[in-house]
C-alpha positions in Angstrom: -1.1 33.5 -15.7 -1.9 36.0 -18.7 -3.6 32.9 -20.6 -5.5 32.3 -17.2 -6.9 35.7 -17.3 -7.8 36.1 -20.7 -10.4 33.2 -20.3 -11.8 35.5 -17.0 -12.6 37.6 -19.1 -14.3 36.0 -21.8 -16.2 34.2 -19.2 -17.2 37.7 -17.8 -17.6 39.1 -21.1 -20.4 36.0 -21.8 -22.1 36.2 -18.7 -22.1 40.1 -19.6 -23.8 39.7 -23.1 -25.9 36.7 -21.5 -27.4 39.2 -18.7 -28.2 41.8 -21.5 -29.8 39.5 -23.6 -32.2 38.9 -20.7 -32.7 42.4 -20.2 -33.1 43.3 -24.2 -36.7 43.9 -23.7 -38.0 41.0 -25.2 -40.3 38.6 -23.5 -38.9 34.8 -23.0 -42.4 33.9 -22.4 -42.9 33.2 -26.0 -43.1 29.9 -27.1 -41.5 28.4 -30.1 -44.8 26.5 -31.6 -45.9 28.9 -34.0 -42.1 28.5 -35.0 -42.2 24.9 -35.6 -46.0 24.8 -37.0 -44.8 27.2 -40.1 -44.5 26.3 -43.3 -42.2 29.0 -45.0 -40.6 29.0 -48.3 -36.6 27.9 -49.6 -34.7 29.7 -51.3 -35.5 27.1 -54.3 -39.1 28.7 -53.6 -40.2 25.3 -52.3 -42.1 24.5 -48.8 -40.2 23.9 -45.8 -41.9 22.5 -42.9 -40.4 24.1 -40.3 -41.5 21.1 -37.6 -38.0 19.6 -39.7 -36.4 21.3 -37.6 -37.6 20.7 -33.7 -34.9 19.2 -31.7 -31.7 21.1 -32.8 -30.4 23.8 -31.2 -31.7 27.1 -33.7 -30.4 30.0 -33.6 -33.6 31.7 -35.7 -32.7 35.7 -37.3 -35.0 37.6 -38.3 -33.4 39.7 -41.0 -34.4 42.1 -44.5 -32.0 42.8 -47.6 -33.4 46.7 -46.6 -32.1 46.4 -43.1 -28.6 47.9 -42.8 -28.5 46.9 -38.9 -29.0 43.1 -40.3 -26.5 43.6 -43.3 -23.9 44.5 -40.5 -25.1 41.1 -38.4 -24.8 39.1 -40.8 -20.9 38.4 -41.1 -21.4 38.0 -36.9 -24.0 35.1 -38.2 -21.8 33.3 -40.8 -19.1 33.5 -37.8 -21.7 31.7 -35.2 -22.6 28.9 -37.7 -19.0 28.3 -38.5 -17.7 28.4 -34.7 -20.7 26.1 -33.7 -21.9 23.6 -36.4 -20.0 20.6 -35.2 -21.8 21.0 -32.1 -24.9 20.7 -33.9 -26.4 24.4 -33.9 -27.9 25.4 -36.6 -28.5 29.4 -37.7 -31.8 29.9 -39.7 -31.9 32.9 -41.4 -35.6 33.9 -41.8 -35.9 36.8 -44.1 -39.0 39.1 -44.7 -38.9 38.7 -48.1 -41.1 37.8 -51.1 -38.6 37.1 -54.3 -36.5 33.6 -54.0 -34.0 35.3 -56.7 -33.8 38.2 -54.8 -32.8 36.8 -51.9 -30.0 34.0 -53.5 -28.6 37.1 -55.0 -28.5 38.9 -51.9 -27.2 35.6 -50.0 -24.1 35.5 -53.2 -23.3 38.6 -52.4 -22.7 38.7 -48.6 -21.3 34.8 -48.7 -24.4 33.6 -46.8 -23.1 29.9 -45.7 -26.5 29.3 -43.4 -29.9 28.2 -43.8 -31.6 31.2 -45.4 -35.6 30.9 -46.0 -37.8 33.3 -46.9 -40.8 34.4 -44.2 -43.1 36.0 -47.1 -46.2 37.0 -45.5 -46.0 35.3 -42.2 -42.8 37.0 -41.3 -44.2 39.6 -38.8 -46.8 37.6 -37.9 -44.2 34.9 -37.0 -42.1 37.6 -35.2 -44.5 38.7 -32.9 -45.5 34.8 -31.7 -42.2 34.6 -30.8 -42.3 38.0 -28.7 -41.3 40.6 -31.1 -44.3 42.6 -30.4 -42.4 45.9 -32.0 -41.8 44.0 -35.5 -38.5 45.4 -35.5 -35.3 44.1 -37.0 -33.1 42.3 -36.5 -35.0 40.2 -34.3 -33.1 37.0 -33.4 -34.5 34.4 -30.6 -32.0 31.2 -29.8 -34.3 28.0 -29.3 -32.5 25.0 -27.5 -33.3 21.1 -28.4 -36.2 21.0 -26.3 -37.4 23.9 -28.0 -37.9 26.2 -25.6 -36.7 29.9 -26.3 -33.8 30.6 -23.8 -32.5 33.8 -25.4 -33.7 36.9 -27.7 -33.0 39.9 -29.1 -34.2 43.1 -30.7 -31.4 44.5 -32.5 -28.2 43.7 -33.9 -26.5 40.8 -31.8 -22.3 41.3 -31.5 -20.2 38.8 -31.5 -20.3 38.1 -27.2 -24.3 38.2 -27.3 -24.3 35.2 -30.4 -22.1 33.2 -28.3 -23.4 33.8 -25.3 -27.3 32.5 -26.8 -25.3 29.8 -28.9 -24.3 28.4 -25.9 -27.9 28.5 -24.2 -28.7 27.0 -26.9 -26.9 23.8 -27.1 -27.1 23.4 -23.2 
C-alpha cells in the first residue's frame, strides 16, 4: 500500500511540473528549425551542424558560466542525462559563450558529463526562434524525435519539471 502511494504521488507531482511548464510563459508555438539549421561551435572550437542532431529526443539548455540560476541547474541536468540516456535522450547544453577554454574549464569544474557547445553570437538570436522572446536565462525547451517543441522553460527547471519534459520528450 505505502509503495502504491508513493508512485500517486510522483505521478501527481509530474503531471504538476508538466502543467507548469505549459503555463511558464513561454510560447510552444516556436519551431525547432532555426535549432536544427545552426551551425554552433564544440567545445574543441570546431563546427557542429546542429541538423546532426534531428530525430533524438533533446533536451536543449540555454545556460552562461555568469548565470548563478544555471550554475544551480546544472547538477539537475547532469542528473536528467544520467537517468535518461539509455532511453536515447540527449541534454545539449548551449552556452552563451565566446572562449572554448573557458567553457572546458568551467565544464571540469562542475563535472559537466553532457553535450556542451558553445552559442557565440547566435545564442540570443537562437533563444528567441525558439520563443524566448525575454533572452533570459536559463532558458531550456525539450524537443521530441519528430522535432517538435513539446515543453519549455524560462528559469531554472527542478528536478519534477526535467522529468516531466524528458518524458515529453521521448514520447
Amino acid at each position: 500500500m505505502r509503495h502504491r502511494g508513493r508512485a500517486s504521488v510522483h505521478t501527481l507531482r509530474t503531471f504538476i511540473a508538466a502543467a507548469a511548464l505549459l503555463l511558464a510563459g513561454v510560447t510552444h508555438a516556436a519551431s525547432s528549425d532555426a535549432l536544427f539549421a545552426s551551425v554552433l561551435s564544440g567545445t574543441d572550437d570546431k563546427p557542429v551542424v546542429m541538423e546532426a542532431f534531428r530525430g533524438k529526443p533533446l533536451i536543449v539548455n540555454f545556460w552562461a558560466r555568469w548565470c548563478a540560476p544555471c550554475r544551480v541547474e546544472i547538477p539537475e541536468l547532469i542528473k536528467t542525462q544520467e537517468k535518461y540516456r539509455e532511453r536515447g535522450l540527449l541534454v545539449l547544453g548551449l552556452g552563451l559563450e565566446d572562449k572554448a577554454e573557458s567553457v572546458r574549464d568551467f565544464m571540469k569544474a562542475y563535472e559537466m558529463e553532457y553535450t556542451v557547445l558553445l552559442a557565440k553570437s547566435k545564442g540570443i538570436e537562437l533563444m528567441q526562434a525558439l520563443g524566448n522572446s525575454r533572452a533570459g536565462l536559463p532558458f531550456t525547451v525539450a524537443v521530441n524525435r519528430k522535432g517538435a517543441i513539446v515543453a519549455s522553460k524560462l528559469g531554472a527547471m527542478n528536478r519534477a519539471e526535467l522529468d516531466a519534459a524528458s518524458e515529453a520528450a521521448l514520447k
